[in-house]
C-alpha positions in Angstrom: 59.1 34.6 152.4 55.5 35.0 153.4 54.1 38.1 155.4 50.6 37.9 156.6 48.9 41.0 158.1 45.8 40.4 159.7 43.7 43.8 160.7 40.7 43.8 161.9 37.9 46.1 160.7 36.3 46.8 163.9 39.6 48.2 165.3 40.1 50.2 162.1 37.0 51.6 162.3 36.8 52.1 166.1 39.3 55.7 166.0 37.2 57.5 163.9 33.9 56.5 165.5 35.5 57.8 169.3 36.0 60.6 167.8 32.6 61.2 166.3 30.9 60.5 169.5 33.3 62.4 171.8 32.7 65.4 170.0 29.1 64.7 170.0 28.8 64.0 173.6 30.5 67.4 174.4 27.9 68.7 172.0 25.0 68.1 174.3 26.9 69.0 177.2 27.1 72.6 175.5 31.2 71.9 174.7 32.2 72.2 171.0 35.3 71.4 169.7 37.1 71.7 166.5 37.3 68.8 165.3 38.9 65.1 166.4 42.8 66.9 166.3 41.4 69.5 169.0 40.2 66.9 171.0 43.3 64.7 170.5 45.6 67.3 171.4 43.8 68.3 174.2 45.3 64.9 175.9 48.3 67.2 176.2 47.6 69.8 178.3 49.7 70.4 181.6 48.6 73.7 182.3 45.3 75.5 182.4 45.1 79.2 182.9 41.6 80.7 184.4 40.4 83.7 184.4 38.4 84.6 187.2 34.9 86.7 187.0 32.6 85.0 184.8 34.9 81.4 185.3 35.7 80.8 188.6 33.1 82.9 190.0 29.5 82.9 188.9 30.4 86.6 186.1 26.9 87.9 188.3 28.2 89.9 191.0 26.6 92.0 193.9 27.5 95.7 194.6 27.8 95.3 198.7 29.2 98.3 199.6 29.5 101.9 198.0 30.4 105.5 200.1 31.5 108.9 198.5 35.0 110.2 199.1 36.4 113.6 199.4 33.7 115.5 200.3 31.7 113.9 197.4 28.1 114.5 198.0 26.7 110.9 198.0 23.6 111.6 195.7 26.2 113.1 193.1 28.6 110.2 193.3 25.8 108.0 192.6 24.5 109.5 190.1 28.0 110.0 187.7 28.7 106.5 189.0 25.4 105.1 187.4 26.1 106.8 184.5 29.6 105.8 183.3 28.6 102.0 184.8 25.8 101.7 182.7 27.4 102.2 179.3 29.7 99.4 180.2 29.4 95.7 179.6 32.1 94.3 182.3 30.0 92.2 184.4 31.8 94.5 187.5 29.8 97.3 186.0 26.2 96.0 185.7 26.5 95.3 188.9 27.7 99.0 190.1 25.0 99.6 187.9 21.8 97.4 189.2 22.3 98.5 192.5 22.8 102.3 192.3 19.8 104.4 191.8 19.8 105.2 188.1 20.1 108.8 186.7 19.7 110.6 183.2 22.4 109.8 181.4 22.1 112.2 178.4 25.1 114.1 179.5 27.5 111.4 179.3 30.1 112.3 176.1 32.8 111.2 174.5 32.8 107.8 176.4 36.1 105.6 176.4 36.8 102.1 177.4 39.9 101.4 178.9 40.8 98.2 178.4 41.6 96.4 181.7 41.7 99.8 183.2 37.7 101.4 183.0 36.2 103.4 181.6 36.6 107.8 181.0 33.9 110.2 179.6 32.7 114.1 180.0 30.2 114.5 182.0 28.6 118.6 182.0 32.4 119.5 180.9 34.4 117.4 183.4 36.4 114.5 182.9 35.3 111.3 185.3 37.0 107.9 185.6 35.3 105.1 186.9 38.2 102.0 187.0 40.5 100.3 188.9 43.3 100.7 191.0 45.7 100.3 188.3 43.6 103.3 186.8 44.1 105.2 189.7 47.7 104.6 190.0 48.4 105.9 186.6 46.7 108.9 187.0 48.3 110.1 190.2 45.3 109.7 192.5 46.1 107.2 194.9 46.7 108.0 198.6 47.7 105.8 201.1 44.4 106.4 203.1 42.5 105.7 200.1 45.4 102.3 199.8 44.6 101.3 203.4 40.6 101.3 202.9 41.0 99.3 199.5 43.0 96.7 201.2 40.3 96.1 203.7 37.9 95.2 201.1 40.1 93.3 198.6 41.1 91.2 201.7 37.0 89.7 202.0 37.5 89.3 198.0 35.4 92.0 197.1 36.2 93.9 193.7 36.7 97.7 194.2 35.9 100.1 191.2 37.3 104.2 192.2 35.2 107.2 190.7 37.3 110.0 190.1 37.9 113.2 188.2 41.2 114.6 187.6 41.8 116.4 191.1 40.8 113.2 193.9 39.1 109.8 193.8 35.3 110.9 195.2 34.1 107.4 195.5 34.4 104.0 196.1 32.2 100.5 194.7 32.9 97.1 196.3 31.6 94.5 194.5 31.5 90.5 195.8 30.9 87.9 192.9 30.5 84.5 194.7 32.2 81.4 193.5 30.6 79.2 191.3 29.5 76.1 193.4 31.4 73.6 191.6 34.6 75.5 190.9 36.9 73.8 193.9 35.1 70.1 192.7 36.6 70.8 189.2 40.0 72.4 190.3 40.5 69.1 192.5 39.9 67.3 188.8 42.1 68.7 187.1 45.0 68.3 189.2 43.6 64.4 189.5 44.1 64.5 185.4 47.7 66.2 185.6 46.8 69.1 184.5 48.0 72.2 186.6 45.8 75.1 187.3 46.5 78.7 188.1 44.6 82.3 187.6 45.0 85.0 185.5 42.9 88.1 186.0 42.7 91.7 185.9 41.2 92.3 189.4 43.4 93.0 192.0 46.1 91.0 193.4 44.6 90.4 196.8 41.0 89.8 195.6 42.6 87.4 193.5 44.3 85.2 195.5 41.2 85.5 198.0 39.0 83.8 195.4 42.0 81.5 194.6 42.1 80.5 197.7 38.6 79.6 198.1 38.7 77.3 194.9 41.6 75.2 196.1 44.3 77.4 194.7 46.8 78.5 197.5 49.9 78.8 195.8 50.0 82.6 195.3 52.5 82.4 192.5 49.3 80.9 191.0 46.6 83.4 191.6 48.1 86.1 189.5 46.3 89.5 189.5 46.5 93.5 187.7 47.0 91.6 184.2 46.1 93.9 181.4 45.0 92.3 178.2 48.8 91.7 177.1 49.8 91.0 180.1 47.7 87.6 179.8 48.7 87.1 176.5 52.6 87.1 177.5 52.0 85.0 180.4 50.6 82.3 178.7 53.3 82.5 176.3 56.0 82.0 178.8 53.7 79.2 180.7 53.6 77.4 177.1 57.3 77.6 176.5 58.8 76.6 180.1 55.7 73.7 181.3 54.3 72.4 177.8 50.8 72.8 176.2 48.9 75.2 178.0 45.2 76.1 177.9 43.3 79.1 178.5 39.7 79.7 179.7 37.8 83.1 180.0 35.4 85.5 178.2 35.2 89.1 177.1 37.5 91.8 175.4 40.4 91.2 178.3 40.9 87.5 177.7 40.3 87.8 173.9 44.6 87.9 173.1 45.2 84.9 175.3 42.6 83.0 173.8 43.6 83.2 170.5 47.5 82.3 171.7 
């Protein structure tokens, strides 16, 4: 018996050197991946989980709209607003900060982030919350006035950030962050690979399906919003084990679990 086996070197040689220059093409496109098995696998993917501000929006956004609450002098609010916002990095509060008029913040003590909450510190002896509506919720200090006038906002897809201390909420931040121009254009690519896409955020349910929306994402079992930091994690566990190989894109401390799932 005779067995030839003819292989040539050019198609030996021609996996390796895709892979090379796939990872180095990414490279200059500002996209690194680890290594050829990354990339490989990454044929795979039916499902790719978004976060919102800072992926599907531009992560620069605008304070539009502020007014003090509860007899809340407006010049106070803005003041203790500035200060708590401008200890924190969330790209919600730069922008409560850059467009409030800032104010000494040498009282500010015993400052605590909240992850996917806010943020808490003591400012001249009082307690002050500057967070969300989950926040806000927690601690008792939701109305359904104060309900009413936050669903009018979230409903234009603005983000809304509460000031309180522990007796009323005294003031109210919208915030718009507009979509990043070529966010729909990709979403429309991705479902032209196979590859499903759907949100996961902490904002606020409405404001997140709003900006959903606007991408190309209707579906509003797909525009999922109030997700702490575990709450992401868990989703994209049970999105890996009932559609397949899942993917996750987003940045900062609240995406940081389901990234590393």
């Amino acid at each position: 018996a005779l067995l030839v086996i003819a292989c040539p070197c050019a198609l030996v040689i021609s996996t390796p050197v895709t892979v090379v220059s796939a990872l180095t093409a990414a490279a200059r496109r500002g996209i690194l991946i680890k290594g050829g098995g990354a990339l490989e696998a990454a044929r795979g993917l039916r499902v790719l989980a978004l976060d919102k501000t800072g992926t599907l929006t531009t992560g620069h956004p605008l304070l539009v709209h502020w007014q003090a609450l509860a007899g809340m002098d407006g010049g106070a609010a803005a003041a203790i607003g500035w200060q708590l916002a401008s200890r924190s990095e969330h790209p919600v509060s730069r922008a409560i900060a850059a467009g409030l008029p800032a104010a000494a913040a040498n009282g500010v003590q015993n400052l605590q982030a909240l992850p996917g909450r806010g943020v808490q510190a003591e400012i001249a002896g009082q307690r002050w919350l500057l967070g969300n509506l989950r926040l806000m919720r927690e601690q008792g200090l939701l109305t359904d006035d104060l309900a009413a006038l936050l669903a009018e906002h979230e409903q234009q897809g603005r983000s809304v950030t509460l000031l309180a201390d522990d007796q009323a909420v005294r003031a109210l931040f919208a915030v718009a962050d507009p979509l990043r121009p070529h966010a729909r254009a990709a979403i429309a690519q991705l479902r032209a690979l196979g590859v499903h896409p759907l949100v996961l955020s902490g904002d606020n349910p409405a404001t997140v399906r709003a900006v959903a929306a606007e991408a190309g994402i209707t579906d509003e079992q797909d525009a999922r919003g109030g997700l702490l930091p575990e709450d992401k994690q868990g989703a994209l566990a049970a999105l890996q084990a009932s559609r397949g190989p899942t993917g996750m894109t987003g940045d900062g401390i609240n995406d940081a679990p389901a990234l590393a799932r």
